[in-house]
C-alpha positions in Angstrom: 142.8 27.2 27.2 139.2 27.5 29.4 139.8 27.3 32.8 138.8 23.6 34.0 134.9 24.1 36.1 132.9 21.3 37.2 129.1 21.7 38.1 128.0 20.2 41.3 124.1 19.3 42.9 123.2 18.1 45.7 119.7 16.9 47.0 118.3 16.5 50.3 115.1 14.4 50.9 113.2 12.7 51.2 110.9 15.6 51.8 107.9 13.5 52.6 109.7 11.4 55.8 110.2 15.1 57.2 106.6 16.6 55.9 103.3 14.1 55.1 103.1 12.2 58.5 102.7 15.3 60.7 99.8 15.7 62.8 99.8 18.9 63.9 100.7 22.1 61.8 103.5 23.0 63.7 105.2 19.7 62.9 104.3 20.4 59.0 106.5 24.0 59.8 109.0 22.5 61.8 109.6 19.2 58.7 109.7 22.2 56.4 112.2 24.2 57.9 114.4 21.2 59.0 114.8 20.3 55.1 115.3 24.4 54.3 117.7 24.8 57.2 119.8 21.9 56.4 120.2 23.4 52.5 121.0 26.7 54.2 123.6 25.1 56.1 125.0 23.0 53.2 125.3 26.0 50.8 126.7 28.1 54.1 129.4 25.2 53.9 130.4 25.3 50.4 130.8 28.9 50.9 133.0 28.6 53.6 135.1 25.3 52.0 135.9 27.5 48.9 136.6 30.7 50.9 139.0 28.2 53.1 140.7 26.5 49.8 140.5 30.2 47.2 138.1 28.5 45.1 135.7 30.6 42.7 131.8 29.9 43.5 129.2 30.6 41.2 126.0 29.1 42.7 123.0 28.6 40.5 119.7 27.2 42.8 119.4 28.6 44.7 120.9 31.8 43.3 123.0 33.7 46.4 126.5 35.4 45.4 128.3 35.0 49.0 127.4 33.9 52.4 126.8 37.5 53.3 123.3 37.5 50.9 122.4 34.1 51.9 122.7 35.6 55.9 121.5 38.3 54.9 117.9 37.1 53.4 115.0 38.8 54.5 112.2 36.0 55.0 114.6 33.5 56.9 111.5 32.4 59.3 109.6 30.7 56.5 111.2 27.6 55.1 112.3 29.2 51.8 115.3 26.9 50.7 114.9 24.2 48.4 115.8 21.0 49.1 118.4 21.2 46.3 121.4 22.8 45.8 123.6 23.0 42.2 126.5 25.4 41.7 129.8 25.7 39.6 133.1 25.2 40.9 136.7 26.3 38.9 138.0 22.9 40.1 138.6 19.6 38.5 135.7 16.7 39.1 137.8 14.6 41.5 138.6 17.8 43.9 134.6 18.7 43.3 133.2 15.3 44.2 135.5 15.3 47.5 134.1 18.8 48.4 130.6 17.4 47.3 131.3 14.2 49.7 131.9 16.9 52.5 129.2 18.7 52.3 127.0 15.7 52.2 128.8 14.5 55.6 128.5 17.7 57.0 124.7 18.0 56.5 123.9 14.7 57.7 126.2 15.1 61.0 124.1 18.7 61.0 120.7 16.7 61.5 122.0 14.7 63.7 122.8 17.5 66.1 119.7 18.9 65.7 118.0 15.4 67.0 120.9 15.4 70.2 119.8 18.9 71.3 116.3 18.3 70.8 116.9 14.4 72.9 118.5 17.0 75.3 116.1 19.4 75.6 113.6 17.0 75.8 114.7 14.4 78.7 117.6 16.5 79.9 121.2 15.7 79.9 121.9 11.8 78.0 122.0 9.8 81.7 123.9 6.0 81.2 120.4 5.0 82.1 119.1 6.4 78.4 122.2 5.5 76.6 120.3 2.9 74.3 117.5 5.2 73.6 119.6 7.9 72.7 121.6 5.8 70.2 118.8 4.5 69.0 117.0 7.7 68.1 120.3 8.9 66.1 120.5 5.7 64.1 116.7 6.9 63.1 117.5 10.0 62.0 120.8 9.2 60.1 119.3 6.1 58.3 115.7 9.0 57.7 117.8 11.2 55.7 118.7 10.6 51.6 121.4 12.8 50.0 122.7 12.4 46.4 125.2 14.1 44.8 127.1 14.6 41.5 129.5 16.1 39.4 130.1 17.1 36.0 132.8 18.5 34.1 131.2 21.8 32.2 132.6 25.0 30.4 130.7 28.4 30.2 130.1 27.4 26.5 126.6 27.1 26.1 126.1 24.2 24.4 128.6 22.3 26.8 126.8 23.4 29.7 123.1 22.4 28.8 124.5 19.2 27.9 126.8 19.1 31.3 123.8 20.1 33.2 121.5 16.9 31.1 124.5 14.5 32.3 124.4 15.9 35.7 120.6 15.2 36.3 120.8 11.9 34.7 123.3 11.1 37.5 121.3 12.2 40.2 118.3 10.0 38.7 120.1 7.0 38.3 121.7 7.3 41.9 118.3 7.8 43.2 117.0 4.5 41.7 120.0 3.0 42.9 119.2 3.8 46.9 120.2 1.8 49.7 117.6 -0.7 51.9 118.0 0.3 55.0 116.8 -2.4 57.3 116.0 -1.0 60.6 115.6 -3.8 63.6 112.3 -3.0 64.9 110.8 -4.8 67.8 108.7 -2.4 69.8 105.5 0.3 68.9 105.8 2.4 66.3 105.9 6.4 66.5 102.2 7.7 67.3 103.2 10.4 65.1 104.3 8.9 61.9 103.8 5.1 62.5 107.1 4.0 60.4 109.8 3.9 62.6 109.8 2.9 66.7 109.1 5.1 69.2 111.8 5.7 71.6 112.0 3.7 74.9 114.5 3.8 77.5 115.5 0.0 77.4 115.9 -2.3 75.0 112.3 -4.5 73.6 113.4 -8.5 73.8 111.6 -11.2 72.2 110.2 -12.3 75.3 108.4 -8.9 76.4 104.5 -8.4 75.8 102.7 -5.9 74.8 101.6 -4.5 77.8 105.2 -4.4 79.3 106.1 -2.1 76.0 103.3 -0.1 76.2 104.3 0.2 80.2 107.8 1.0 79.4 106.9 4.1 76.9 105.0 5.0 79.3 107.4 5.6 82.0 109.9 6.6 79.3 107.9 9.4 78.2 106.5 10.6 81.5 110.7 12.1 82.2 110.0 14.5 79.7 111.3 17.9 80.7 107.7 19.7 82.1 109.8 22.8 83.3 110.2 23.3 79.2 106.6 23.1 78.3 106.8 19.5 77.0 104.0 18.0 79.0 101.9 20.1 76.7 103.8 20.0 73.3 103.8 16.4 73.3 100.6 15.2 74.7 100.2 11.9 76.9 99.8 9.1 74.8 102.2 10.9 73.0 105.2 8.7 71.7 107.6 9.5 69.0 110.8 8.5 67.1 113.9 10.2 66.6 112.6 11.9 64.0 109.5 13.4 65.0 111.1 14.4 68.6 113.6 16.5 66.3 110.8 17.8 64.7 108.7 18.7 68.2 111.6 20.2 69.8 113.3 22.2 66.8 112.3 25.5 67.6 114.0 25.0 71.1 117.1 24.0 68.7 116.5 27.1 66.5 116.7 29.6 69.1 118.9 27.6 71.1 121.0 28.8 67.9 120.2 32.7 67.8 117.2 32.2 65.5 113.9 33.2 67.4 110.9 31.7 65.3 107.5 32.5 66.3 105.0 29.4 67.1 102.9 28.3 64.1 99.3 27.9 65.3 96.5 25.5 65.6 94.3 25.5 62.7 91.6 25.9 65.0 93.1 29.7 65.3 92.5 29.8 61.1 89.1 28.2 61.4 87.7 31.1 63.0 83.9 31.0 64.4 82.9 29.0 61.2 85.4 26.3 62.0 86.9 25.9 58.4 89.8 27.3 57.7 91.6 27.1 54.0 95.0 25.5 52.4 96.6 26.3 48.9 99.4 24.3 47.6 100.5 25.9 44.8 103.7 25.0 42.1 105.0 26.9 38.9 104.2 25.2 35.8 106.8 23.3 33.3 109.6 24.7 35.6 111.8 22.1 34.2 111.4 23.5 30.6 112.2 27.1 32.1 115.6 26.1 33.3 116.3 24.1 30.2 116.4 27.8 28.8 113.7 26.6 26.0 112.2 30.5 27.0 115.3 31.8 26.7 115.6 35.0 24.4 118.4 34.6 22.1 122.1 35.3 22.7 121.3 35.2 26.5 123.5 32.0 28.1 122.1 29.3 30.1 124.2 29.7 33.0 123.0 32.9 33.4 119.3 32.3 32.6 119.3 29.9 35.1 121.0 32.1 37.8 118.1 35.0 36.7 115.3 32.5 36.9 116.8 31.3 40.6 117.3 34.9 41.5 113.4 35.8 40.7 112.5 32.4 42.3 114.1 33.4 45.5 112.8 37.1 44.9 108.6 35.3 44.4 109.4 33.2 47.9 109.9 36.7 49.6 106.9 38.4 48.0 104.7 35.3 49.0 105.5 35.6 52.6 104.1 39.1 52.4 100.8 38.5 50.6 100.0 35.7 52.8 101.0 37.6 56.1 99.2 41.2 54.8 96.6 42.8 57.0 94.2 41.9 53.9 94.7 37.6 54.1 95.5 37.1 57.7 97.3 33.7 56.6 100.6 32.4 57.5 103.2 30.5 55.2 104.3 26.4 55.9 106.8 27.0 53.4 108.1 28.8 50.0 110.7 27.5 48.4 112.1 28.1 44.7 108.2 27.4 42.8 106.8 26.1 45.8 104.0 27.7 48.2 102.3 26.3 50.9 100.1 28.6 53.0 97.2 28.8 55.5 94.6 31.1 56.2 90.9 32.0 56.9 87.7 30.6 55.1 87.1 34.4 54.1 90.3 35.1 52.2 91.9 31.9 51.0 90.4 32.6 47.4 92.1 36.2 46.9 95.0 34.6 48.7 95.7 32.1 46.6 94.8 34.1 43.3 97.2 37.4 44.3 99.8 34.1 44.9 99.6 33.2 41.0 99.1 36.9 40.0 103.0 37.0 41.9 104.4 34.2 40.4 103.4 35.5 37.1 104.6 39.5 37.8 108.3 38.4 39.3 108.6 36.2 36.5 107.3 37.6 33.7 110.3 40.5 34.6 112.3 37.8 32.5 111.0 38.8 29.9 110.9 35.2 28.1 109.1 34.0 25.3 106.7 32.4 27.2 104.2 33.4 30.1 105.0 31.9 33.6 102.4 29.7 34.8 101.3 28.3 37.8 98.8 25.7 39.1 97.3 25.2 42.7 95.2 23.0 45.2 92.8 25.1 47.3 90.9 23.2 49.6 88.4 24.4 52.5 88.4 21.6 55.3 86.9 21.6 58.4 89.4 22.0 61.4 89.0 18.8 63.3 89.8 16.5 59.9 93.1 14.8 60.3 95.9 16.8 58.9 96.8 14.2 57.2 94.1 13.2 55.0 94.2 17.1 54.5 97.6 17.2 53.3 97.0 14.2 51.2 93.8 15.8 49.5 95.8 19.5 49.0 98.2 17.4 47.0 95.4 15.4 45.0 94.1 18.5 43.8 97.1 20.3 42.8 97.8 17.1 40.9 94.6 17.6 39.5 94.8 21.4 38.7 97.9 20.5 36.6 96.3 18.1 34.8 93.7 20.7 34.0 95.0 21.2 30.2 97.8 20.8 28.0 99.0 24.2 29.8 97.8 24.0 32.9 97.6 27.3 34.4 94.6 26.4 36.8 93.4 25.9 40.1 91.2 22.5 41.9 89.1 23.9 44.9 87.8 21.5 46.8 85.4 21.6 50.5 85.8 19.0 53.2 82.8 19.1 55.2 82.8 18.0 59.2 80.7 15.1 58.1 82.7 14.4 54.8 81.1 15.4 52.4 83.7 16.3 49.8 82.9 18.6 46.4 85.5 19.9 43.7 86.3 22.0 41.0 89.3 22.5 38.4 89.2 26.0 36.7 91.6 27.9 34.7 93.0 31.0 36.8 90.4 33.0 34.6 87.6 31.6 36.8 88.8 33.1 39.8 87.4 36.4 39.5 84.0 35.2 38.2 84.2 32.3 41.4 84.4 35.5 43.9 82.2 37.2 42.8 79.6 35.0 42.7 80.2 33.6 46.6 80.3 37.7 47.5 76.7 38.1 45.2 75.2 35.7 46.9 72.9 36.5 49.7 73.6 35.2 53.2 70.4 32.8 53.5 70.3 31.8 50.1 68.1 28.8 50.1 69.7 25.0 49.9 66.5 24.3 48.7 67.0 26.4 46.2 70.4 25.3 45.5 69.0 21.6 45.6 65.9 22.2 43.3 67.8 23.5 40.6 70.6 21.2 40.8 67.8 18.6 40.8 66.4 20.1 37.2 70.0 20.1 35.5 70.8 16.5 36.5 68.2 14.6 34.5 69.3 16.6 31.3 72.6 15.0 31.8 71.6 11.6 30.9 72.3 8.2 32.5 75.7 7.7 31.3 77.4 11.4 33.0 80.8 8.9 33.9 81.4 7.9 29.7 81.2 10.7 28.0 84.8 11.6 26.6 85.6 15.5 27.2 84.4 16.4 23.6 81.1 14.9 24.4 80.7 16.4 27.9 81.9 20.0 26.0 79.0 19.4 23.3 76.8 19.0 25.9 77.6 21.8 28.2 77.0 23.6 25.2 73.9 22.4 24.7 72.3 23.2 27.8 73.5 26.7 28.0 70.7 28.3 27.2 67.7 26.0 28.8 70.1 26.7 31.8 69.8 30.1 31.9 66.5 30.5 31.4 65.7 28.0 34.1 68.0 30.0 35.9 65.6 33.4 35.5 62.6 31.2 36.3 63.4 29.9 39.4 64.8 33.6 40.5 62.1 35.3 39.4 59.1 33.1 40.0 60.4 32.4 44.0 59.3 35.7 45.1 62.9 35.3 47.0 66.1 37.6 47.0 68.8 35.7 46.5 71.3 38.7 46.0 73.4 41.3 48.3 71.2 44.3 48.8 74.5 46.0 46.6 73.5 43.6 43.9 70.5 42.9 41.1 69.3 39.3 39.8 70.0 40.0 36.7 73.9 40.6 37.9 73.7 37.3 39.9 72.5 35.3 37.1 75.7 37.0 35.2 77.6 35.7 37.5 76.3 32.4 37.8 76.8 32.0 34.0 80.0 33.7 33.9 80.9 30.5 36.1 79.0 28.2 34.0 81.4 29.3 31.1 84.4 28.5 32.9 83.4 25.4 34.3 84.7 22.4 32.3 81.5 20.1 32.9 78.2 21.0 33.7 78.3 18.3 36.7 81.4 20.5 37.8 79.2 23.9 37.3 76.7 22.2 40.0 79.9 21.8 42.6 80.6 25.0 41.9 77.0 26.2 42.9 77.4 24.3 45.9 80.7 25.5 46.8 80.1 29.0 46.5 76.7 28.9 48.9 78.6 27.1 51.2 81.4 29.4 51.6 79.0 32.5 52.0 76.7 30.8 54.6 80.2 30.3 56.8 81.7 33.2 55.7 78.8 35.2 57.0 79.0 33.2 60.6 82.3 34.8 61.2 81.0 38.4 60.3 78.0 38.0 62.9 80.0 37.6 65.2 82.5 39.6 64.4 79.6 42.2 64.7 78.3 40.8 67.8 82.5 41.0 69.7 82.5 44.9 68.4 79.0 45.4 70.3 79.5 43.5 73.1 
């Protein structure tokens, strides 16, 4: 008789309470590695609780065999754990769902130390005086965290394990539409950080207080905080935050206050260089779900361990990430990478190779399955000006790599996107095919190419577009790109060659720039997205060249 197993997963969340309302990029990192940390700690814990009881582990996502490889990771300062955790356990479903309950226990009591030695390291030693405020900020954070978990009964037969593993996630869906309302008695001002949940104050807000006396009373509360620690400047004056986003301010004090030394993620402004835009790509593997149904598979290989492969290259494509982002060649610096996820920051000047060496990665460590089907990715790029909020930036990274996967039936493409300082906002979707043909025309491009230029001929194509550009289904827009091809061109040559003007690197000829430009013509899916495209890539060169002057002008000087 097979040996009784049960299939566990667990999910931490919600990643958005921890991620979207940050203001600064360090409080992006610090969400992000909270949510990683706490599944490192979780899976630490099962490792431990089967170690403890002799129970036989196999873990599928992530895929580590022992605590040993999960300690012994090598990119452990990025957030690189998923907020998910599944795994197989030679134990009956009642003894799994109590060692499931644990864990969930243990990694909400975890957060909730991380929040007391951040409360601690903020104001100091808990003084009877603060009592309320400190209990308050806990009930925050244990009522801001979500975790479901469930358990299946399974076999290593392959047919009863996909269909274990289809029960399983139908559990965690319904469970998830089943969450508990939370009511939270709120009387006083909200967070300046997030703006859901109260900021902390010392005393307790009655019905009869004003606003002045609250806005008085946060004031004196937050005035104690600890100056000898740095935290007049990490959290600014007029600075006031909840539980949650004080754990997240102070929780690389709580990391190394652990043994874990993490260095400081930057201002953007240190991204935006001279030209004071800096880039973001947000990138995600494509019909992941259909990958670890096995419907890749090659044949006679098991699910279980086609799932622990995929999770193994997953973890494997995290690691490689971290150093294409970080090499001497990118200059960037990773918010997170976790399973098919990659979030990553840097420069105007090399977010495009970035981001295409990201889904040249994803496709190489993957492809090393050696499936029946080509890994894909997709991915938001978008160039923003350093002073825009961070987050409308983080909501518009996330629009457009919505918008790259809705690209085509397979995806596989990329939405780039500028943010100008006055708002002016212009974007592209392109298969991955473009990318070359996008760089090359931004490098071809000379340094003072015209606007007017830019303008005059945009202002030729637009009348051929017609008066009705926004109803034209996607055949009709595709017959008419193809129609204009060629008067395109040869306007094209006209304008170049009639100008008198050099609008190419001295490296470079017309006739290649016009190559180029029509090499990005054919990969545009509209000719109204062709123009954004024109406009995109002049843009980028004319701040792209700011840095190099004065790059130039530091090495002189």
């Amino acid at each position: 008789m097979e040996q009784e197993q049960s299939m566990v997963a667990i999910t931490i969340g919600p990643a958005q309470a921890f991620i979207s309302s940050a203001r600064k990029m360090e409080d992006l990192w610090s969400g992000s590695y909270i949510l990683s940390y706490l599944s490192e700690l979780g899976l630490q814990h099962i490792f431990d609780m089967c170690i403890a009881e002799s129970l036989t582990i196999r873990s599928i996502y992530p895929n580590y065999l022992d605590a040993q490889s999960l300690e012994a990771r090598p990119n452990k300062e990025v957030p690189s754990m998923p907020n998910r955790l599944m795994f197989l356990l030679n134990d009956n479903p009642q003894q799994a769902a109590r060692i499931a309950e644990r864990i969930a226990k243990t990694i909400e009591n975890e957060l909730v130390k991380m929040y007391s030695q951040s409360f601690t390291d903020i104001f100091g030693d808990v003084k009877d005086s603060q009592t309320y405020m400190y209990e308050f900020g806990e009930q925050q954070v244990a009522n801001a965290l979500e975790i479901y978990w469930a358990v299946e009964p399974t076999t290593c037969d392959d047919k009863q394990f996909e269909r274990s593993k289809k029960k399983l996630e139908q559990k965690l869906i319904a469970m998830k539409h089943q969450r508990k309302f939370r009511n939270e008695n709120q009387q006083g001002i909200v967070c300046t950080v997030c703006g859901e949940r109260e900021a902390l104050h010392q005393e307790q807000i009655l019905n009869s207080h004003r606003l002045f006396e609250m806005k008085k009373q946060l004031q004196q509360t937050w005035k104690k905080r600890n100056k000898d620690k740095g935290y007049d400047k990490r959290i600014q004056d007029r600075e006031y935050l909840c539980g949650v986003c004080s754990t997240r301010r102070a929780f690389r004090a709580v990391l190394s206050n652990r043994g874990r030394s993490v260095k400081h993620f930057d201002s953007v402004l240190t991204f935006a260089e001279e030209n004071n835009y800096y880039g973001l790509v947000l990138m995600d593997g494509d019909n992941m779900g259909q990958w670890f149904k096995g419907e890749h598979r090659n044949d006679g290989q098991s699910l279980l361990t086609y799932n622990q492969q995929l999770s193994r290259k997953l973890v494997d494509f995290s690691t490689q990430a971290l150093d294409t982002v970080t090499s001497e060649d990118h200059k960037g610096r990773l918010i997170y990478a976790g399973g098919d996820d990659v979030f990553a920051i840097a420069p105007l000047h090399t977010i495009l190779p970035m981001a295409h060496q990201l889904q040249k990665d994803f496709y190489n460590v993957l492809e090393q399955l050696k499936s029946d089907q080509e890994p894909t990715s997709s991915a938001g790029i978008m160039i923003v000006h350093g002073k825009t909020p961070l987050n409308i930036v983080l909501n518009h990274t996330r629009r457009l790599e919505k918008k790259a996967k809705a690209h085509g039936p397979d995806k596989n493409a990329f939405a780039l996107s500028i943010y100008t300082g006055s708002g002016e906002i212009r974007e592209v979707s392109l298969r991955w095919e473009a990318m070359e043909s996008v760089q090359q025309l931004v490098n071809s491009l000379k340094k003072d190419t015209s606007a007017n230029f830019i303008y005059t001929f945009t202002e030729t194509i637009l009348p051929l577009l017609g008066s009705h550009l926004n109803n034209l289904t996607d055949k009709e827009e595709q017959a008419q790109k193809d129609e204009l091809k060629e008067i395109i061109q040869i306007e094209l040559s006209r304008m170049m060659h009639r100008s008198g003007k050099n609008y190419v690197e001295d490296d470079m000829t017309t006739e290649l720039l016009i190559q180029s430009v029509m090499a990005c013509y054919h990969c545009a899916p509209t000719v109204f997205q062709f123009i954004h495209l024109l406009q995109i890539a002049r843009f980028m060169k004319v701040n792209m060249t700011r840095v190099k002057q004065q790059s130039d002008a530091n090495a002189q000087s």
